[in-house]
C-alpha positions, 0 to 999 in steps of 0.5 A: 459499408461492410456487415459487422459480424458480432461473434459471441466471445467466450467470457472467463469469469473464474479469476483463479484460472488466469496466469498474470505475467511477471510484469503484472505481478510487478507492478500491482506490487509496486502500487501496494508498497507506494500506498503502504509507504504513503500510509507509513509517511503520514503515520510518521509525520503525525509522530514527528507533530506529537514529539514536537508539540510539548515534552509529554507529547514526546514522551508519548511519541517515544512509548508510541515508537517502543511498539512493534508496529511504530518498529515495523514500519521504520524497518519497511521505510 
C-alpha cells in the first residue's frame, strides 16, 4: 500500500468568521419553530385538560388565555 501523508489542516475556531449559506440558516430555523411549536402543543393541551376538568378550572384556563404569552403562542399556532 501506498504511504499516507498526514498533512496538518488549518483549524478555524472562531465561529463569527463563518458564513452559513441560506440553506443552513433555513433549516436550523425550521427545527426552532418545529420545537417551539411542540412546546406551544402541549402548553395548549395542558389548557384544554384544565378548562375540561371542572367549571373552576375553566375559568382558570380562561384568565390563563387573557395573558399575553397564552395570546402569543396562539398567534404563532
Amino acid at each position: 500500500m501506498g504511504k499516507t501523508v498526514k498533512k496538518q489542516r488549518p483549524v478555524n475556531l472562531d465561529l463569527s468568521t463563518i458564513r452559513f449559506p441560506v440553506t443552513a440558516i433555513s433549516s436550523i430555523l425550521h427545527r426552532v419553530s418545529g420545537v417551539i411549536t411542540l412546546v406551544a402543543i402541549g402548553i395548549l393541551l395542558w389548557l384544554l385538560g384544565l378548562s375540561l376538568s371542572s367549571p373552576e378550572g375553566f375559568q382558570h384556563a380562561a384568565s390563563i388565555m387573557d395573558g399575553f404569552f397564552a395570546k402569543f403562542i396562539m398567534w404563532g399556532i
